[in-house]
C-alpha positions in Angstrom: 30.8 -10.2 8.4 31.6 -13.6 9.2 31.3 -13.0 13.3 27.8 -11.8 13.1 26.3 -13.9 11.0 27.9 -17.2 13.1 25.8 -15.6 16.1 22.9 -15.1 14.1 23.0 -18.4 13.0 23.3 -19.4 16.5 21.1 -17.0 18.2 18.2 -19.0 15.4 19.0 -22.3 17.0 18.1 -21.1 20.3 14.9 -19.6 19.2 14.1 -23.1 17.5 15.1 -24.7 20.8 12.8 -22.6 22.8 9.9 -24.4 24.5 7.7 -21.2 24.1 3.7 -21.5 24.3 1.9 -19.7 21.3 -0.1 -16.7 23.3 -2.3 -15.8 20.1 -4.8 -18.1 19.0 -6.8 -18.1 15.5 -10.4 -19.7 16.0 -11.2 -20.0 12.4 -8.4 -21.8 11.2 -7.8 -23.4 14.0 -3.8 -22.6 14.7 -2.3 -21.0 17.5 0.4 -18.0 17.1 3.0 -16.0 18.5 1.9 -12.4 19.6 4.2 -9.6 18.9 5.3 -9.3 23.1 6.3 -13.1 22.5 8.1 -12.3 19.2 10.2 -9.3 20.9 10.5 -10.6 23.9 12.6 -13.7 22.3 14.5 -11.6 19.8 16.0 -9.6 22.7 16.7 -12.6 24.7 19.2 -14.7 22.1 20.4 -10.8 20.8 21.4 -10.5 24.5 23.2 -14.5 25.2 24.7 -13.5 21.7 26.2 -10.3 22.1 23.7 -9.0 19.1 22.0 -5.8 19.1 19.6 -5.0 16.7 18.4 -1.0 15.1 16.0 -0.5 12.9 15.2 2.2 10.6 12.5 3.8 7.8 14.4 5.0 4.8 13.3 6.1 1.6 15.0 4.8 -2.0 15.9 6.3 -5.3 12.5 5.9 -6.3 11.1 7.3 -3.1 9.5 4.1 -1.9 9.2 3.9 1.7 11.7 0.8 3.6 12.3 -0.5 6.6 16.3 -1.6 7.6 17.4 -4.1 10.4 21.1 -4.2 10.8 21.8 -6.6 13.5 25.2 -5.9 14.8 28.1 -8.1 16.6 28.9 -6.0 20.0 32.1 -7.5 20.1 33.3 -7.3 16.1 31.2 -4.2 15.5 30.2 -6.1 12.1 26.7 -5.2 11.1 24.5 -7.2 8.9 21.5 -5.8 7.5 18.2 -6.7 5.8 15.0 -4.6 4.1 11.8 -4.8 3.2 9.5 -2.5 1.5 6.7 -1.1 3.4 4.4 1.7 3.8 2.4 4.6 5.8 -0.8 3.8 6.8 -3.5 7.0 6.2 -5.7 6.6 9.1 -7.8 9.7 9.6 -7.8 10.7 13.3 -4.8 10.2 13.7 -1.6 12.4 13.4 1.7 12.3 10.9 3.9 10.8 14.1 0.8 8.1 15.1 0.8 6.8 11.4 4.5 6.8 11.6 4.5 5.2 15.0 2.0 2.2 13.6 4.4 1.9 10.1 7.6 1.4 12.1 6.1 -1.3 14.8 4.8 -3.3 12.4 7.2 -3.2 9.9 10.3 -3.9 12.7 8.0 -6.7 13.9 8.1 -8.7 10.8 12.0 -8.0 9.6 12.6 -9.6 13.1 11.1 -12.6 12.2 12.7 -12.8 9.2 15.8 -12.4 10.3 15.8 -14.4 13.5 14.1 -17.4 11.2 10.6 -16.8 13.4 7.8 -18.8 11.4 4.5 -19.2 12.3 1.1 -20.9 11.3 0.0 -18.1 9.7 2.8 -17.7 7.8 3.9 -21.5 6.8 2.6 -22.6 3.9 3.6 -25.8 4.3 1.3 -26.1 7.3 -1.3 -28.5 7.4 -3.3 -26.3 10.1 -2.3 -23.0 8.7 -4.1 -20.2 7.4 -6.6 -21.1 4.7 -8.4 -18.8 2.3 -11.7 -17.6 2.7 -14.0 -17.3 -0.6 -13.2 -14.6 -2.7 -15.5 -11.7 -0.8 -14.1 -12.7 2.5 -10.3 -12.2 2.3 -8.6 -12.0 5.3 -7.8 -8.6 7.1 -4.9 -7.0 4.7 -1.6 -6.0 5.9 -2.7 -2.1 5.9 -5.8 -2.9 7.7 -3.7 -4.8 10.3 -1.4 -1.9 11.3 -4.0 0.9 11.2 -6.3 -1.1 13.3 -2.8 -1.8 15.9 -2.6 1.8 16.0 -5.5 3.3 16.2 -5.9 0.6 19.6 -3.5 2.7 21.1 -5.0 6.2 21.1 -8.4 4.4 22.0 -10.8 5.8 24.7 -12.5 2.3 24.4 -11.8 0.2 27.8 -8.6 -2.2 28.1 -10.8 -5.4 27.9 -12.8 -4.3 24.5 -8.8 -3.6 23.4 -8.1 -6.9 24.5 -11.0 -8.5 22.4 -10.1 -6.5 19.5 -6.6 -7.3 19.5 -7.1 -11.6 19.8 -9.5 -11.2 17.1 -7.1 -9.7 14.5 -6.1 -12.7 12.6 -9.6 -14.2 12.0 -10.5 -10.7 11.0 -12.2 -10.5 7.1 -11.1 -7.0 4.9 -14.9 -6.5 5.6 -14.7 -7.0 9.2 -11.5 -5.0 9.7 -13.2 -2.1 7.7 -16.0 -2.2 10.6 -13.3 -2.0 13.7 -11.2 0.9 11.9 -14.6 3.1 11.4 -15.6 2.0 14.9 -12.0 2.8 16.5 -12.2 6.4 14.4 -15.2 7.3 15.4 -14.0 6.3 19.6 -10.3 8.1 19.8 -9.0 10.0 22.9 -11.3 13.4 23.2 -8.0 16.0 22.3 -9.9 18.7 24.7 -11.0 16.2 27.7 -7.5 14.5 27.9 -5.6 17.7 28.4 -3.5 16.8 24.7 -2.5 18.9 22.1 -5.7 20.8 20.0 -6.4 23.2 17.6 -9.7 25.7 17.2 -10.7 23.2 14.6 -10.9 20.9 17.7 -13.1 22.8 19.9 -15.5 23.9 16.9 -16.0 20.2 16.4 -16.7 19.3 20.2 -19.1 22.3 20.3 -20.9 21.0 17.4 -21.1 17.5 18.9 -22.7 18.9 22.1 -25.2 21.1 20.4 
C-alpha cells in the first residue's frame, strides 16, 4: 500500500497548490465554496498527473446499514486504498427506486472525495472565522437528506434551466424550513411521464386525466 498512498499524499499537495476560484457562494454567511463540477473536476485532474483512479461503490454491512466505498487505486502497483462512510437513501416521492439511488450515490461519492483528496471548505472548517454559523434553533440549516433529495429531484425537473440555476446557488443558505418548501415545490413540477414519451403505468394516465378534468 505504500505506492498509493505516496501518490495520494502527493496528488493532496497539488490540490492545495491549486489557484482554483470558489464557484459557489453562500450570502448569508458570507463564504464562498467549491461546487461539486469544481470538486470532480480537480479530483480527476491530480488522479490523472498521478496515475490514480478512483471507483466507488454502495454496499450494505452486517447490520444492513447502507455505505459508500472509495478505493483509490495506483495504475501502476495495482495497490488499492480504500475509505467508507455511512450513508443513506433518500425517500423522495415522485421519483423512482434508480432516481433515489442515483441522488444517494452522487452525493455520497462527492463527499468521500473530499475526504480523501484532503478537500476542505468554508462550510465545512470549523476553524474558519467566515465559516458557516448556526442559525437559531428553528432555523437550522438545510439537512444532509434535504440536500440530496432536493439535487435530485433538480434533475427530473420540468422547471426551466435558469430557475434550476437559482435553486441550485441557493442550496447552502437554505433553512430545513426553506428546503421543505423547494422539495414540495420540485414534487409537485417533475417531468409529465405521458408528455415526455418516458416510461408510465395506467396509474399514470388515471392521474393526468384527473388533473385535466
Amino acid at each position: 500500500m505504500k505506492n498509493v498512498l505516496k501518490k495520494l499524499a502527493k496528488a493532496k499537495n497539488d490540490i492545495k497548490a491549486m489557484e482554483i476560484k470558489k464557484e459557489g457562494r453562500n450570502s448569508y454567511s458570507k463564504y464562498d465554496y467549491f461546487t461539486p463540477g469544481q470538486i470532480e473536476g480537480m479530483v480527476s485532474k491530480v488522479c490523472g498527473d498521478n496515475g490514480l483512479l478512483t471507483m466507488f461503490s454502495l454496499v450494505h454491512d452486517n447490520q444492513n446499514n447502507l455505505q459508500g466505498h472509495l478505493s483509490i487505486i495506483d495504475t501502476d502497483s495495482s495497490e488499492s486504498y480504500e475509505i467508507a462512510m455511512a450513508t443513506a437513501m433518500p425517500e423522495i416521492k415522485a421519483t423512482n427506486a434508480a432516481q433515489q439511488l442515483g441522488g444517494c450515490m452522487t452525493y455520497t461519492e462527492r463527499y468521500l472525495k473530499m475526504s480523501a483528496f484532503g478537500i476542505t471548505d468554508s462550510n465545512l472548517d470549523f476553524d474558519n472565522s467566515n465559516g458557516l454559523e448556526k442559525k437559531s434553533s428553528n432555523e437550522d440549516l438545510i439537512s444532509a437528506n434535504q440536500l440530496s433529495i432536493i439535487e435530485n429531484l433538480i434533475q427530473t425537473s420540468s422547471i426551466s434551466e435558469k430557475e434550476k440555476e437559482k435553486i441550485e446557488s441557493a442550496l447552502n443558505d437554505m433553512t430545513e424550513v426553506k428546503a421543505k418548501d423547494c422539495i414540495d415545490y420540485l414534487e409537485l413540477n417533475q417531468i409529465d411521464k405521458i408528455d415526455s414519451g418516458g416510461n408510465y403505468t395506467q396509474t399514470d394516465i388515471k392521474k393526468k386525466l384527473s388533473k385535466i378534468s
